[in-house]
PQR file with spaces between the fields and no chain letter, atoms N, CA, C, O and H, PARSE charges and radii, in Angstrom:
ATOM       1  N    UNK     1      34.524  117.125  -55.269 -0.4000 1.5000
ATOM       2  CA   UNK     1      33.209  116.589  -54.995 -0.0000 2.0000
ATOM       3  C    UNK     1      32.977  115.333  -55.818  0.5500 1.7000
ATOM       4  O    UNK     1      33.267  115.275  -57.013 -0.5500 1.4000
ATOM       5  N    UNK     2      32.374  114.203  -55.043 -0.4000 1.5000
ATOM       6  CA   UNK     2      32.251  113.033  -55.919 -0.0000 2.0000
ATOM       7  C    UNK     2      30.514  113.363  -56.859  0.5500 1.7000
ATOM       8  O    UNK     2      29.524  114.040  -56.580 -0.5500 1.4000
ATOM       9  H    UNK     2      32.138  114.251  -54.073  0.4000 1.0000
ATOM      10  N    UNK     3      30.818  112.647  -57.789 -0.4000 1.5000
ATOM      11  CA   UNK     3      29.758  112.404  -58.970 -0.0000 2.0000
ATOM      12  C    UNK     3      28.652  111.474  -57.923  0.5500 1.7000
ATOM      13  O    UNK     3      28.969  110.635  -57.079 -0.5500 1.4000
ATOM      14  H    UNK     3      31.622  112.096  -58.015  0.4000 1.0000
ATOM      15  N    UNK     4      27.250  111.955  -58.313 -0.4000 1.5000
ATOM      16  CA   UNK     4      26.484  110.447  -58.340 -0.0000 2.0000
ATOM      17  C    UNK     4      26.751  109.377  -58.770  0.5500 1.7000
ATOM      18  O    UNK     4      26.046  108.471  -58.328 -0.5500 1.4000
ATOM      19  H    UNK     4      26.992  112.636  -58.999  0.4000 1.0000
ATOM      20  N    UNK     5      27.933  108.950  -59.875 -0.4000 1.5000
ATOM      21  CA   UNK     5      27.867  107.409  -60.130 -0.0000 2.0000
ATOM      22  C    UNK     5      28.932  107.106  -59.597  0.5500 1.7000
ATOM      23  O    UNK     5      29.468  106.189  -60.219 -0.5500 1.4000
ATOM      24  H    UNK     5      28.506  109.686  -60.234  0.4000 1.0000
ATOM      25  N    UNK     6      29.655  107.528  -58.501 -0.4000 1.5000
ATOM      26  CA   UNK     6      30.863  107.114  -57.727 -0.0000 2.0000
ATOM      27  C    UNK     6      30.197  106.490  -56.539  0.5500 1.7000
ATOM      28  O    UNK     6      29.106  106.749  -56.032 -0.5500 1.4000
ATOM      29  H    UNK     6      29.219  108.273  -57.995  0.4000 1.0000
ATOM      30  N    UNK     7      31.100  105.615  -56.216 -0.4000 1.5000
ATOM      31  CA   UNK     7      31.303  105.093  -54.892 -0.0000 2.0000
ATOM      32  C    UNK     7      31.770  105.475  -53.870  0.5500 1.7000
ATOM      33  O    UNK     7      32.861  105.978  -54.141 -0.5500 1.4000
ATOM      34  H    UNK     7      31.987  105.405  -56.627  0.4000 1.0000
ATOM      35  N    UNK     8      31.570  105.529  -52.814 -0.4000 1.5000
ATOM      36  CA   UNK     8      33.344  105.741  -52.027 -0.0000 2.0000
ATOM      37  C    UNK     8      33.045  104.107  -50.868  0.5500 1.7000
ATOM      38  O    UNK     8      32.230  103.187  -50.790 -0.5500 1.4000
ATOM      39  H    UNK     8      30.684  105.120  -52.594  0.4000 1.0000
ATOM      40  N    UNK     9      34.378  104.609  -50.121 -0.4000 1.5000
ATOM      41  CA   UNK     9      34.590  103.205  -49.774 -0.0000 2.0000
ATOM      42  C    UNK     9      33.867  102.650  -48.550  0.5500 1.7000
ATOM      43  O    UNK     9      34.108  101.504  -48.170 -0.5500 1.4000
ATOM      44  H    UNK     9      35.039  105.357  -50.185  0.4000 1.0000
ATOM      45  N    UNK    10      32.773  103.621  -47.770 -0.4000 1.5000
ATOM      46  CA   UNK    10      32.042  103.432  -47.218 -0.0000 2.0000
ATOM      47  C    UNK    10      30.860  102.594  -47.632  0.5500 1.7000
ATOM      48  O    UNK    10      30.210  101.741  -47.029 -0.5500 1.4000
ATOM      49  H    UNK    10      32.577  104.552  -48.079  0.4000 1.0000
ATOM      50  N    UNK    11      30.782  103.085  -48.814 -0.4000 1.5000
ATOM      51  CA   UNK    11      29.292  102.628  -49.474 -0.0000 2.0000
ATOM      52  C    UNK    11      29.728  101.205  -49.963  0.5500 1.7000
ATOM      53  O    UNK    11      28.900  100.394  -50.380 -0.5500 1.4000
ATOM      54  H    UNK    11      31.310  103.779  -49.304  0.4000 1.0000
ATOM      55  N    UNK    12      31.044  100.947  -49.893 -0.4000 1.5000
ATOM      56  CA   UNK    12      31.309   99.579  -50.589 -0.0000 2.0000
ATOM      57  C    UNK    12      31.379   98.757  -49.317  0.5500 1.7000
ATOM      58  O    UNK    12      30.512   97.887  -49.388 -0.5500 1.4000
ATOM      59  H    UNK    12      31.717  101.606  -49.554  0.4000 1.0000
ATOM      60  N    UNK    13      32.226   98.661  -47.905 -0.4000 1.5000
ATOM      61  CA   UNK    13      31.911   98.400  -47.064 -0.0000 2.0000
ATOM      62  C    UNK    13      30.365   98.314  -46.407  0.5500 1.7000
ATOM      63  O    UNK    13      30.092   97.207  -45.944 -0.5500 1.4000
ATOM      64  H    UNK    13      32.930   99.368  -47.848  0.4000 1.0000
ATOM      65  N    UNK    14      29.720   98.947  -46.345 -0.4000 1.5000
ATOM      66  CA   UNK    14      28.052   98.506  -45.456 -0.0000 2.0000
ATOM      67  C    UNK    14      27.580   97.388  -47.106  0.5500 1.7000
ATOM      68  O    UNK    14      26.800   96.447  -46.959 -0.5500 1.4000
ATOM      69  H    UNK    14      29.941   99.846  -46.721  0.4000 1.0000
ATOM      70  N    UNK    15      28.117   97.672  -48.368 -0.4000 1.5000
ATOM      71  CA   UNK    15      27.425   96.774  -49.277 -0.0000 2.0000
ATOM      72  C    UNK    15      27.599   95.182  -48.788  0.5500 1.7000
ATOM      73  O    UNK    15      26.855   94.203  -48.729 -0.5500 1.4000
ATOM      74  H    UNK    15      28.750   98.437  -48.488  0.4000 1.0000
ATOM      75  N    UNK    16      29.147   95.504  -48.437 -0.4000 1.5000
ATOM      76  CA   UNK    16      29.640   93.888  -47.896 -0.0000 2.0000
ATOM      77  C    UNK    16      28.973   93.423  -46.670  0.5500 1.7000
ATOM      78  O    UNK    16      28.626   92.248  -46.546 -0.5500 1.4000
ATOM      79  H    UNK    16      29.752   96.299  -48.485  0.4000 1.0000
ATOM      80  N    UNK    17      28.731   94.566  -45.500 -0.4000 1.5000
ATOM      81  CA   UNK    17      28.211   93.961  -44.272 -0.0000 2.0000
ATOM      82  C    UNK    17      27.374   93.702  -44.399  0.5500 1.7000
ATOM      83  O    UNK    17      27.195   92.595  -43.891 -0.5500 1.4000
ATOM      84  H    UNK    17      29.012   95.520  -45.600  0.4000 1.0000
ATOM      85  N    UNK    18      26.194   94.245  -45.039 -0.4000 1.5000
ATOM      86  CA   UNK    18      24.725   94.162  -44.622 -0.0000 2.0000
ATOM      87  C    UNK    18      24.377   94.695  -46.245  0.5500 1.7000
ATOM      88  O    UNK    18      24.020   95.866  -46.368 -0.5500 1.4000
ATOM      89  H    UNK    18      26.339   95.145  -45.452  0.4000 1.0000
ATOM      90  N    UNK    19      24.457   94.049  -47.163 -0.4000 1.5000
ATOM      91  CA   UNK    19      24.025   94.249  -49.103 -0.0000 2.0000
ATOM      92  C    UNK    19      22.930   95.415  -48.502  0.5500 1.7000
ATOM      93  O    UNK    19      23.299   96.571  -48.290 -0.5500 1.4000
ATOM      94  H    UNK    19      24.747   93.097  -47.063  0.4000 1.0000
ATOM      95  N    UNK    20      21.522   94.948  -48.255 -0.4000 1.5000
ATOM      96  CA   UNK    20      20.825   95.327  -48.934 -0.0000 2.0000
ATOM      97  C    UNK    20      20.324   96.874  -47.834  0.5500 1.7000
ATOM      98  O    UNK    20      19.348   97.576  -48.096 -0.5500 1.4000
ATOM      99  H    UNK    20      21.223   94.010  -48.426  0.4000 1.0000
ATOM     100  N    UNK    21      21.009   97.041  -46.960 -0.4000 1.5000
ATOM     101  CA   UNK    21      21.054   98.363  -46.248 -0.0000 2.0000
ATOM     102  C    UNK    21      21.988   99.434  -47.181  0.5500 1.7000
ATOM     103  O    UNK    21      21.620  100.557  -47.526 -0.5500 1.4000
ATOM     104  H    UNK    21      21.802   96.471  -46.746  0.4000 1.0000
ATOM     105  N    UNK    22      23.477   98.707  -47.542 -0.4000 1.5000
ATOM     106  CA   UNK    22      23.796   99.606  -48.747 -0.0000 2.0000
ATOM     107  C    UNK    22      23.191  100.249  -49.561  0.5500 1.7000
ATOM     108  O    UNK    22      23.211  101.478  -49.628 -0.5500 1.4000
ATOM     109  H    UNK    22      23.776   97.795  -47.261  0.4000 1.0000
ATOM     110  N    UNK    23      22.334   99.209  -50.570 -0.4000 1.5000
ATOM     111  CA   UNK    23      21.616   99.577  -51.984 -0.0000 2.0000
ATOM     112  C    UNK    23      20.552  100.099  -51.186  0.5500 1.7000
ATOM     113  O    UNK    23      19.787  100.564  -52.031 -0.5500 1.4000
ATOM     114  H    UNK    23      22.318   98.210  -50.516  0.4000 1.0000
ATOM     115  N    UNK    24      20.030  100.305  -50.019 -0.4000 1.5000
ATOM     116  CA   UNK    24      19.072  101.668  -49.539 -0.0000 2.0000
ATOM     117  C    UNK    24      19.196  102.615  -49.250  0.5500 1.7000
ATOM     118  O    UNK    24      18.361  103.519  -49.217 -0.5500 1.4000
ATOM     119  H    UNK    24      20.652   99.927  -49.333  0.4000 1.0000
ATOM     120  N    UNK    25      20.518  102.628  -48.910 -0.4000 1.5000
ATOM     121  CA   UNK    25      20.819  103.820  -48.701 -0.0000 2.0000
ATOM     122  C    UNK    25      21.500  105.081  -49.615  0.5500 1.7000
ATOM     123  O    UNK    25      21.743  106.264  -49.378 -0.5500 1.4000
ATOM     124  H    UNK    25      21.197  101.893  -48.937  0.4000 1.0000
ATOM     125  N    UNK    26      21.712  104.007  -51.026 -0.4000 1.5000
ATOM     126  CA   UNK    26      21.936  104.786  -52.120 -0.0000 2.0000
ATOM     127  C    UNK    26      20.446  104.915  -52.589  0.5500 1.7000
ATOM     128  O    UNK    26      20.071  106.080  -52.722 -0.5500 1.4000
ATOM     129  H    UNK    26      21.514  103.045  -51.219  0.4000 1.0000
ATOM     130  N    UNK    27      19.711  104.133  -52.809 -0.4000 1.5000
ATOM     131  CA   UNK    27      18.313  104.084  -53.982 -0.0000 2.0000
ATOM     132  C    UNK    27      17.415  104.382  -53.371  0.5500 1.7000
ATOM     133  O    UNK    27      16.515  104.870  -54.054 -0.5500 1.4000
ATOM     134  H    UNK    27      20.016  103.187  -52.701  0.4000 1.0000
ATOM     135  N    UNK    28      17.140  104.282  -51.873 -0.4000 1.5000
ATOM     136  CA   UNK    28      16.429  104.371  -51.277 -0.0000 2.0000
ATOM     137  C    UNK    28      15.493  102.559  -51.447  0.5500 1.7000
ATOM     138  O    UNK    28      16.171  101.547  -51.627 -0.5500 1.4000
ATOM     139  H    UNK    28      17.872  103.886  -51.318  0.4000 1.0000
ATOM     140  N    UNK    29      13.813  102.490  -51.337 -0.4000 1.5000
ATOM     141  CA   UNK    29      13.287  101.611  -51.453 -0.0000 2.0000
ATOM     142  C    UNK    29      12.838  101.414  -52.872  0.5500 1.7000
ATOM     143  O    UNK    29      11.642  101.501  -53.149 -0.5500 1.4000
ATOM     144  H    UNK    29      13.262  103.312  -51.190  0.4000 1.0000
ATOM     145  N    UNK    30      13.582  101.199  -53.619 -0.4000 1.5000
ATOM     146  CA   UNK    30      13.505  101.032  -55.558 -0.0000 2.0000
ATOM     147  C    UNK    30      13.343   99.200  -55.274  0.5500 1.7000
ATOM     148  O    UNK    30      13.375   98.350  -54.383 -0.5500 1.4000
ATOM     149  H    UNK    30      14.554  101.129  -53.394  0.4000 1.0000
ATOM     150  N    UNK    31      13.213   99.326  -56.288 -0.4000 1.5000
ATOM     151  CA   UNK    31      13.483   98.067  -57.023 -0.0000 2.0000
ATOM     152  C    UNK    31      14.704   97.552  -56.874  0.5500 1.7000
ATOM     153  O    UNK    31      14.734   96.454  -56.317 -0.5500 1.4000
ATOM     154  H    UNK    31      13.188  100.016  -57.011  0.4000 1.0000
ATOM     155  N    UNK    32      15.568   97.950  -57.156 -0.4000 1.5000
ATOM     156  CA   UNK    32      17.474   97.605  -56.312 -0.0000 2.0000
ATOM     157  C    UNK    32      17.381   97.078  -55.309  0.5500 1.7000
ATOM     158  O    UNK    32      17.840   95.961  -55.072 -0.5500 1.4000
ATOM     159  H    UNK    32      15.543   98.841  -57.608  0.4000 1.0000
ATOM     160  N    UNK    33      16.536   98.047  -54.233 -0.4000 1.5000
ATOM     161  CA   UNK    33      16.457   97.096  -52.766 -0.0000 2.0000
ATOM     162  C    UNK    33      15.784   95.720  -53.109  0.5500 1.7000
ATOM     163  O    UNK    33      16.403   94.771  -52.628 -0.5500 1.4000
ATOM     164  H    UNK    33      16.163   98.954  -54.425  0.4000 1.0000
ATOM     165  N    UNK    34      14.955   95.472  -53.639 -0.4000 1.5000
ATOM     166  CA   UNK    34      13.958   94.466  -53.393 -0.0000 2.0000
ATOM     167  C    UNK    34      15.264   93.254  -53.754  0.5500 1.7000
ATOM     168  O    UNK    34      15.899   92.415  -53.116 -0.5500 1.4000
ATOM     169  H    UNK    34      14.451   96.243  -54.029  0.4000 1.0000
ATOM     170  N    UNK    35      15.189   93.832  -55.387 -0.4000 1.5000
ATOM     171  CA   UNK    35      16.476   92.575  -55.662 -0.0000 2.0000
ATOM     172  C    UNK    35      18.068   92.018  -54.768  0.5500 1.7000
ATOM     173  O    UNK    35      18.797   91.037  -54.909 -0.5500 1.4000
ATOM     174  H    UNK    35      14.674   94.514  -55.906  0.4000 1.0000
ATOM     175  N    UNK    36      18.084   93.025  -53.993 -0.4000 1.5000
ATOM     176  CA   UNK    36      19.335   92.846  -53.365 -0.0000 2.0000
ATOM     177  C    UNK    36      18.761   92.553  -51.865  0.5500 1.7000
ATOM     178  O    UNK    36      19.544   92.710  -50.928 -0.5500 1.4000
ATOM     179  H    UNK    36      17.492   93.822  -53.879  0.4000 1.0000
ATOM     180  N    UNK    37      17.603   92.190  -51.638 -0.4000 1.5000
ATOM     181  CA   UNK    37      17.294   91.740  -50.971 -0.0000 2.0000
ATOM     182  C    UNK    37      16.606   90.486  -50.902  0.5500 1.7000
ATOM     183  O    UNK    37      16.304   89.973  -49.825 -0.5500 1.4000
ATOM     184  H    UNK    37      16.967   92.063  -52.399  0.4000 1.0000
ATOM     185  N    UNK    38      16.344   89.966  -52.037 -0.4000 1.5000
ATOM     186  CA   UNK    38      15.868   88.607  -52.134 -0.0000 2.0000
ATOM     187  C    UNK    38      16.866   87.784  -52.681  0.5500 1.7000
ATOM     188  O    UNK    38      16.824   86.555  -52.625 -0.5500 1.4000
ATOM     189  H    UNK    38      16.589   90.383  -52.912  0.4000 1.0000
ATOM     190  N    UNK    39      17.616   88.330  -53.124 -0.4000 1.5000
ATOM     191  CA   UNK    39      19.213   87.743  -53.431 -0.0000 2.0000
ATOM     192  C    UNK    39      19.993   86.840  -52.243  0.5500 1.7000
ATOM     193  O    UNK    39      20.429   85.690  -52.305 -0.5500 1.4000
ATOM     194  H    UNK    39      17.650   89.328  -53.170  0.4000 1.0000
ATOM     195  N    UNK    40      19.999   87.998  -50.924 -0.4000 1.5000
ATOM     196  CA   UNK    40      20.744   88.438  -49.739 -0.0000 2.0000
ATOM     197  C    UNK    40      19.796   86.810  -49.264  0.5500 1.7000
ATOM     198  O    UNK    40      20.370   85.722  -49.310 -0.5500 1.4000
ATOM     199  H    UNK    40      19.645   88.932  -50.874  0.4000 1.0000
ATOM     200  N    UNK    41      18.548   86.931  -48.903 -0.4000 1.5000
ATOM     201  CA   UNK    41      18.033   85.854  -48.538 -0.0000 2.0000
ATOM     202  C    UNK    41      18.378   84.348  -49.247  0.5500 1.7000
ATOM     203  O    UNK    41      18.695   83.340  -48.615 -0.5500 1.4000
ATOM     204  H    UNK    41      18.081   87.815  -48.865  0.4000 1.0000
ATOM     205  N    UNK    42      18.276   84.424  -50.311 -0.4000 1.5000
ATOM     206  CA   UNK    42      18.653   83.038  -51.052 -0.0000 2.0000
ATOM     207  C    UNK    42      20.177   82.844  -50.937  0.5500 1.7000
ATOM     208  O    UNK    42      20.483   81.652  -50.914 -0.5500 1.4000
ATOM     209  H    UNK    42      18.020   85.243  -50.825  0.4000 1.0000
ATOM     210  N    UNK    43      21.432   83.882  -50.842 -0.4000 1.5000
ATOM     211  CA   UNK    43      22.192   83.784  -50.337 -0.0000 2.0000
ATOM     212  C    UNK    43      22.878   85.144  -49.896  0.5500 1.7000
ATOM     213  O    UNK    43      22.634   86.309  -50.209 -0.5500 1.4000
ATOM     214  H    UNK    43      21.183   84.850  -50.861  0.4000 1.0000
ATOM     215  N    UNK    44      23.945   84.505  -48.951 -0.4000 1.5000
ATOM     216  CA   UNK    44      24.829   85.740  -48.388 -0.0000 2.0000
ATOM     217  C    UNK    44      25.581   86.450  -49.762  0.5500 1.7000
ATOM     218  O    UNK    44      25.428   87.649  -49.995 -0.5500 1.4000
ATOM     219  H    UNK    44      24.143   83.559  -48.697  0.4000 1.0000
ATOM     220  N    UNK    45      26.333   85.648  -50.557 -0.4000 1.5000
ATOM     221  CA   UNK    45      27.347   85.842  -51.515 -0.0000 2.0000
ATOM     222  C    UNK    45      26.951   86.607  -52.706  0.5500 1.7000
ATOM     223  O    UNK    45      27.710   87.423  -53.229 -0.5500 1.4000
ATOM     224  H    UNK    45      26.458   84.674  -50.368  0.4000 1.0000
ATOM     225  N    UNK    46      25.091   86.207  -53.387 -0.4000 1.5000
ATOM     226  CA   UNK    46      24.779   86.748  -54.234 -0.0000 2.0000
ATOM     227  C    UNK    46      24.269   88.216  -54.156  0.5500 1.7000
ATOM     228  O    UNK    46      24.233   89.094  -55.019 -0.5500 1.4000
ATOM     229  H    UNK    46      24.474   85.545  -52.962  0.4000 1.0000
ATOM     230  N    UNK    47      23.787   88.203  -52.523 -0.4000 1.5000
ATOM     231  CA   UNK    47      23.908   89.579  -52.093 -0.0000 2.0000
ATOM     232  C    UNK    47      24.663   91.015  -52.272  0.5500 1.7000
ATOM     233  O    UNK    47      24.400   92.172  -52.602 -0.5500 1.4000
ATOM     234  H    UNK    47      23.815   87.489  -51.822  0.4000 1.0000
ATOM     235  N    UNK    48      25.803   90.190  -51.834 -0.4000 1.5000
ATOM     236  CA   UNK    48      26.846   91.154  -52.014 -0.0000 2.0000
ATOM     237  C    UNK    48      27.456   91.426  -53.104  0.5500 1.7000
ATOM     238  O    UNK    48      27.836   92.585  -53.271 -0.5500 1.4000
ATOM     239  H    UNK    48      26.016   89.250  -51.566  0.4000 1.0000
ATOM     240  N    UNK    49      27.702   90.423  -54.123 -0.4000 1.5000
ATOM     241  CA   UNK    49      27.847   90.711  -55.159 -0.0000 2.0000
ATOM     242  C    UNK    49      26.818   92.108  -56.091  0.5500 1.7000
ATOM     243  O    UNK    49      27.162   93.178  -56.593 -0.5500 1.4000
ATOM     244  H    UNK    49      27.393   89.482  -53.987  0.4000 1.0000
ATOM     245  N    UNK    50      25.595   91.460  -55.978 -0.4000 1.5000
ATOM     246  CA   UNK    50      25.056   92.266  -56.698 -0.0000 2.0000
ATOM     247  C    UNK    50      24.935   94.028  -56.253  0.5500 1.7000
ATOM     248  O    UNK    50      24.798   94.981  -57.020 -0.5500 1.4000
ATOM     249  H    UNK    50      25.316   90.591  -55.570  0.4000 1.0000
ATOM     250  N    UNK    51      25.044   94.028  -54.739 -0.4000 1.5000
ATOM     251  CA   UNK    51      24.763   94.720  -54.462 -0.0000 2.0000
ATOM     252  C    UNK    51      26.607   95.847  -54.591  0.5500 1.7000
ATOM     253  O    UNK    51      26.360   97.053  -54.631 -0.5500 1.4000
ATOM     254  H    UNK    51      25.156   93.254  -54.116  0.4000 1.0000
ATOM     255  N    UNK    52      27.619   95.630  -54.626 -0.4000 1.5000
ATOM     256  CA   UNK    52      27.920   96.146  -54.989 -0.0000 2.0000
ATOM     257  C    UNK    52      28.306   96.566  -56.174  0.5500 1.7000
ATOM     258  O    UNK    52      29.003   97.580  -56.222 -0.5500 1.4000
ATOM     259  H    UNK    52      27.819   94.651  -54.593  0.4000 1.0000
ATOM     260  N    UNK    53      27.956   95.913  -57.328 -0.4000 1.5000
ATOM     261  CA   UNK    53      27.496   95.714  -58.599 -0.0000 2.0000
ATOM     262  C    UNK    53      26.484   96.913  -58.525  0.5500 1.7000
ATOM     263  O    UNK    53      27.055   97.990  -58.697 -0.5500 1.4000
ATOM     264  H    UNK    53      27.390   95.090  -57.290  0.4000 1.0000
ATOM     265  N    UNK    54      25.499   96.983  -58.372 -0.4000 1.5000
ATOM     266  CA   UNK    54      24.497   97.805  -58.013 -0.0000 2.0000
ATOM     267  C    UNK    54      25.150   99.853  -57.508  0.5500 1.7000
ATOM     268  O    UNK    54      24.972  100.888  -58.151 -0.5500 1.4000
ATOM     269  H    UNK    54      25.035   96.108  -58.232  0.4000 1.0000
ATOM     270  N    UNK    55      25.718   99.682  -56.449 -0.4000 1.5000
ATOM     271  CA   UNK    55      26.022  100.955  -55.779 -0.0000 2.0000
ATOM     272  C    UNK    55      27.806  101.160  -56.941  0.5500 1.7000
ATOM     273  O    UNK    55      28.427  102.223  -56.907 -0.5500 1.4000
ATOM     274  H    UNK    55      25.863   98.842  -55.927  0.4000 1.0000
ATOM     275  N    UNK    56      28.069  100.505  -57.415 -0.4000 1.5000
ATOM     276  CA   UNK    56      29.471  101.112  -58.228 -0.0000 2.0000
ATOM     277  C    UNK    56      28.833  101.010  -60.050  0.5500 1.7000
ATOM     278  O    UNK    56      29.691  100.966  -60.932 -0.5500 1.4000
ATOM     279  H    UNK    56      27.564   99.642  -57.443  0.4000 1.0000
ATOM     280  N    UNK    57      27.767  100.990  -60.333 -0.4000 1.5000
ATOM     281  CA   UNK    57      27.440  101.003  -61.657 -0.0000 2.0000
ATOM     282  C    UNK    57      26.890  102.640  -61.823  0.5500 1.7000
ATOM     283  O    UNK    57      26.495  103.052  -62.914 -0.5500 1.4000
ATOM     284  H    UNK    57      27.070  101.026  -59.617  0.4000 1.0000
């Protein structure tokens, strides 16, 4: 059984397609989303970064 602070490779994939549907679907609507969503808007790249930054921390 995986831990809550694991990933798997699903959750790292939708982070890349679509960031900030990832970090909702781990956090739900937190604060994570917001940031990985105003990120996602200012850019594609910082999106994803953070956001899987976000779902593998």
């Amino acid at each position: 059984m995986a831990d809550e602070g694991t990933a798997t490779c699903i959750d790292i994939l939708v982070a890349i397609i679509l960031p900030p549907l990832g970090v909702f679907l781990k956090y739900g609507c937190g604060i994570e989303f917001w940031i990985s969503l105003i990120l996602t808007l200012f850019g594609y790249l910082p999106g994803i970064i953070y956001a899987v930054y976000a779902i593998t921390k």
